[in-house]
Backbone bond lengths (Angstrom), bond angles and torsions (degrees), N, CA, C in turn:
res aa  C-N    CA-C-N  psi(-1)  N-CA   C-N-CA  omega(-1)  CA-C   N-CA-C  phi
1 X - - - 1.445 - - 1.523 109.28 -
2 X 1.764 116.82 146.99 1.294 120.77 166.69 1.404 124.88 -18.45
3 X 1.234 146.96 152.76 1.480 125.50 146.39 1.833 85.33 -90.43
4 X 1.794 101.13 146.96 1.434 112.36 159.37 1.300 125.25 -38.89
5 X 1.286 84.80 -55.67 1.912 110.18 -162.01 1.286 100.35 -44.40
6 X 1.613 124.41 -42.05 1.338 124.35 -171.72 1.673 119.88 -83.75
7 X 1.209 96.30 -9.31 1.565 92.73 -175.06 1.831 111.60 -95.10
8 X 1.326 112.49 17.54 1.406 119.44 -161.59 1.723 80.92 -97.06
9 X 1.557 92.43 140.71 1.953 103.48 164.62 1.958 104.76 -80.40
10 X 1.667 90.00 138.88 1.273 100.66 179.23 1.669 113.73 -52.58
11 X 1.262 128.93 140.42 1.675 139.35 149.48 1.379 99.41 -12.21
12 X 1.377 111.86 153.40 1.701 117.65 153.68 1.071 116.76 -79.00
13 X 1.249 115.19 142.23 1.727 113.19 179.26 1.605 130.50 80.80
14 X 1.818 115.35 4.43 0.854 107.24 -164.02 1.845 90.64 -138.62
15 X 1.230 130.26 138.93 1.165 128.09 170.12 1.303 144.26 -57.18
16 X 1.307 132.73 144.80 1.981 116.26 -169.33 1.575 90.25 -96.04
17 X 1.122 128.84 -6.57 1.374 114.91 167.45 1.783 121.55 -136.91
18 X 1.246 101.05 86.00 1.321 111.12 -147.39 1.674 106.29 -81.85
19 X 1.650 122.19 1.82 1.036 131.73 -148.09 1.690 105.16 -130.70
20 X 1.761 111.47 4.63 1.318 139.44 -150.62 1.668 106.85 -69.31
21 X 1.540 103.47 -150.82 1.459 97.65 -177.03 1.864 95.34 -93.40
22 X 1.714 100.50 135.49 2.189 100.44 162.87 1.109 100.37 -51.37
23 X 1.906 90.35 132.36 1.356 97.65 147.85 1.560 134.37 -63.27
24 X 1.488 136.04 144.84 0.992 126.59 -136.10 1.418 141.39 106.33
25 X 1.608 97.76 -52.29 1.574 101.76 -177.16 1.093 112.41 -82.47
26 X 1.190 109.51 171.01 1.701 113.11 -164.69 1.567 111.22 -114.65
27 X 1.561 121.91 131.13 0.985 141.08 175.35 1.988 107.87 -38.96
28 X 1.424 101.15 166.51 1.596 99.14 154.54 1.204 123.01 -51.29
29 X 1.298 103.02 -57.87 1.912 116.40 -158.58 1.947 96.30 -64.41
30 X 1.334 106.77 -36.30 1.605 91.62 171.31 1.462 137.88 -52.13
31 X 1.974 95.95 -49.58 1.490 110.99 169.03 1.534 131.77 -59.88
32 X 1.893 107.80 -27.62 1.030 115.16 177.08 1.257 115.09 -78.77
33 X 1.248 109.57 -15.22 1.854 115.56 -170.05 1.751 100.79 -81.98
34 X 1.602 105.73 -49.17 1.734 112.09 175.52 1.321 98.56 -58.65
35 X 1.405 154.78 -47.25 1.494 139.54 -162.41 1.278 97.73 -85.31
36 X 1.107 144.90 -72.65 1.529 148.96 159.83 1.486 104.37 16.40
37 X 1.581 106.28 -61.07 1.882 138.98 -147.38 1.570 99.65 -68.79
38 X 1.688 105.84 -41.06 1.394 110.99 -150.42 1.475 107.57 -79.39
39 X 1.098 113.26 146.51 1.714 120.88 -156.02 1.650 101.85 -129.41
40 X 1.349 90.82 133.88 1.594 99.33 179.73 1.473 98.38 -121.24
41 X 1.357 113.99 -177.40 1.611 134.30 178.49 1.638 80.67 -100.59
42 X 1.471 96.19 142.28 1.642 107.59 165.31 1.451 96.19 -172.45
43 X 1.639 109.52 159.01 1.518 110.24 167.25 1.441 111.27 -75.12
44 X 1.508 115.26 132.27 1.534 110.59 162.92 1.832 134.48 -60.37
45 X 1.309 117.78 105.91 1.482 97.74 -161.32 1.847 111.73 -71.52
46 X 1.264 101.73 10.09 1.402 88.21 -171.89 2.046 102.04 -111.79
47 X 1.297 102.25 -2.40 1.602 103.52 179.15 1.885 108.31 -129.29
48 X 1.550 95.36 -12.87 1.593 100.44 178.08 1.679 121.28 86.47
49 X 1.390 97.01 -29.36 1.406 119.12 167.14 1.431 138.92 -58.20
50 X 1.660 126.64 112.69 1.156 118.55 -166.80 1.532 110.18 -70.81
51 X 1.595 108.97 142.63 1.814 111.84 -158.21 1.493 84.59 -143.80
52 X 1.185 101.77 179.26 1.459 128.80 -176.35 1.566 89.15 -131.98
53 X 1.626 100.77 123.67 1.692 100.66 -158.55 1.574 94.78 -152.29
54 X 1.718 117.42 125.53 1.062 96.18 -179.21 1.725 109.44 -112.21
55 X 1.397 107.96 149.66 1.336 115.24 161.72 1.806 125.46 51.75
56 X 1.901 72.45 -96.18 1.395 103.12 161.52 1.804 117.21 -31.87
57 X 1.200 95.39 -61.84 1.828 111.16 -158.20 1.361 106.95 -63.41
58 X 1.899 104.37 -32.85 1.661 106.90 -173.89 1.476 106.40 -76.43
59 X 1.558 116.34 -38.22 1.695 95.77 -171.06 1.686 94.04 -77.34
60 X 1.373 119.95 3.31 2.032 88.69 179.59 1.056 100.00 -87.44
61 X 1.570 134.27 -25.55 1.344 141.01 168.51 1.396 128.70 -41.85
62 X 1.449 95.01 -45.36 1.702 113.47 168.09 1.585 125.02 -80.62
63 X 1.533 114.88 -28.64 0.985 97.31 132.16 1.675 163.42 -75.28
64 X 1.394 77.23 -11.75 1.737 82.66 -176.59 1.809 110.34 -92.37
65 X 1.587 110.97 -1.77 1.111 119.98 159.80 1.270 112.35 -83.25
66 X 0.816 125.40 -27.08 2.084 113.41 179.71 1.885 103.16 -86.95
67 X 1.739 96.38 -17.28 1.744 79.16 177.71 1.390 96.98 -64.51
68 X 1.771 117.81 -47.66 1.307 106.70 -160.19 1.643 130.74 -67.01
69 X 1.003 90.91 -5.38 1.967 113.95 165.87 1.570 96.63 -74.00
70 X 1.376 137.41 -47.12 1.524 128.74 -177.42 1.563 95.51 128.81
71 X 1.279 121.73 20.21 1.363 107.48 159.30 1.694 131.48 -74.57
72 X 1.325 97.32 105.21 1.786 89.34 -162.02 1.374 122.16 -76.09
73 X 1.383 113.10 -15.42 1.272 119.84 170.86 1.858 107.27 -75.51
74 X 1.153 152.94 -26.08 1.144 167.88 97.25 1.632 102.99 6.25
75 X 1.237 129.69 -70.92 1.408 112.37 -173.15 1.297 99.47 -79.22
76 X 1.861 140.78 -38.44 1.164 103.31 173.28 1.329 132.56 -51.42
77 X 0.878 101.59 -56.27 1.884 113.82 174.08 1.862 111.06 -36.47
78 X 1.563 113.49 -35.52 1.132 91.93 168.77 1.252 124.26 -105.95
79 X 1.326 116.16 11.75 1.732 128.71 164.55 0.889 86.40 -66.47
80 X 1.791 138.32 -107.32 1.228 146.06 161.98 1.534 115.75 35.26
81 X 1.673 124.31 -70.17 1.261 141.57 -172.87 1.577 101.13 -68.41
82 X 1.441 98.32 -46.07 1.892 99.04 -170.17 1.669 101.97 -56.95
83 X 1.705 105.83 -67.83 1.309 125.51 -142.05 1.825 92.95 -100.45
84 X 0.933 130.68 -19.34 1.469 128.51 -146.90 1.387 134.35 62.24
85 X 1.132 126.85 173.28 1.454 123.55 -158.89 1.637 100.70 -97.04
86 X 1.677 97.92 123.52 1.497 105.83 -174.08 1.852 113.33 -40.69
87 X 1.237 119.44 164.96 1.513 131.69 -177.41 1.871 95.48 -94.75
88 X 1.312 84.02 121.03 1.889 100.46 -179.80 1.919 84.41 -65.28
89 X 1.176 101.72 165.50 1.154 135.21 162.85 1.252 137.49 -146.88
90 X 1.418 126.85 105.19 1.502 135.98 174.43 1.655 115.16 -77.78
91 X 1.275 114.46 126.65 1.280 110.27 175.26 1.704 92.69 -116.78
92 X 1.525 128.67 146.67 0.977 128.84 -152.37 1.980 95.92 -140.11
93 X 0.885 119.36 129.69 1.603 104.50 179.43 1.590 97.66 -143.56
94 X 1.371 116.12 120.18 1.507 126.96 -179.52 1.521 117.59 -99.05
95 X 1.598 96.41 117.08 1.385 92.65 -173.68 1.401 110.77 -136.20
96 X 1.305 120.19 52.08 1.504 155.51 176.15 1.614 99.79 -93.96
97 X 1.302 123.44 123.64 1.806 106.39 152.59 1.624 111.30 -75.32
98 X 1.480 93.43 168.79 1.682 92.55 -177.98 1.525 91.56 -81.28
99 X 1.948 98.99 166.70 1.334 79.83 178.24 1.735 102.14 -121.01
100 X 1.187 112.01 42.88 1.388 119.18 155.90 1.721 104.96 -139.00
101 X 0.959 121.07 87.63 1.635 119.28 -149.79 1.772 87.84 -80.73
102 X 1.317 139.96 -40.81 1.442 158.09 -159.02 1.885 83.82 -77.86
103 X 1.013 142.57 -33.79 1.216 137.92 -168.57 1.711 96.27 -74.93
104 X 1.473 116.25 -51.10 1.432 130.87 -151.80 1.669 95.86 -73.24
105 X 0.989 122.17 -58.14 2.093 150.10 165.49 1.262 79.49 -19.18
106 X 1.455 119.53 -92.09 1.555 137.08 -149.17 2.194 119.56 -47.62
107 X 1.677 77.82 -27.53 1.703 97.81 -177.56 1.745 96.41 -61.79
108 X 1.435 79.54 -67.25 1.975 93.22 -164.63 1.374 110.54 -26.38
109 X 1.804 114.31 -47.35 1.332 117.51 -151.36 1.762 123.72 -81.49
């Protein structure tokens, strides 16, 4: 059975999780976006050229170098990122009769 205690609505003004994340701190998606951001000097493997390249740029690099080796899971993934992931399509073809066909007639008319 329930405990009571838990089924009571919180006070006004006071939080149900009062012990939560500080305000302030920063989510995942923040931290991953600042490391992502940060840019180093590195040679580019796909132009040979020394760049100022961040993070981000080197793993698309690395991936898009193993597509070009024939990794196909690698170029999907970066088709995918470029273009987005194609639209499924259902084609559906009914070839059941109805089985009140005099019901279906009567709709149309």
């Amino acid at each position: 059975m329930a405990n009571e205690e838990n089924l009571k609505p919180f006070k006004k003004g006071k939080s149900g999780n009062p012990k939560g994340r500080p305000k302030g701190s920063r989510n995942r998606s923040t931290i991953a976006k600042k490391w992502l951001s940060t840019e180093t000097k590195g040679k580019n493997p796909i132009t040979g050229e020394e760049e100022i390249l961040t993070q981000e740029d080197l793993m698309t690099l690395a991936q898009l170098r193993k597509a070009i080796n024939g990794d196909t899971p690698a170029y999907k993934a970066l088709e995918d990122s470029a273009y987005g992931q194609p639209a499924q399509e259902v084609n559906q073809i009914i070839t059941e009769q109805p089985l009140f066909p005099d019901v279906y007639e009567d709709e149309s008319d």
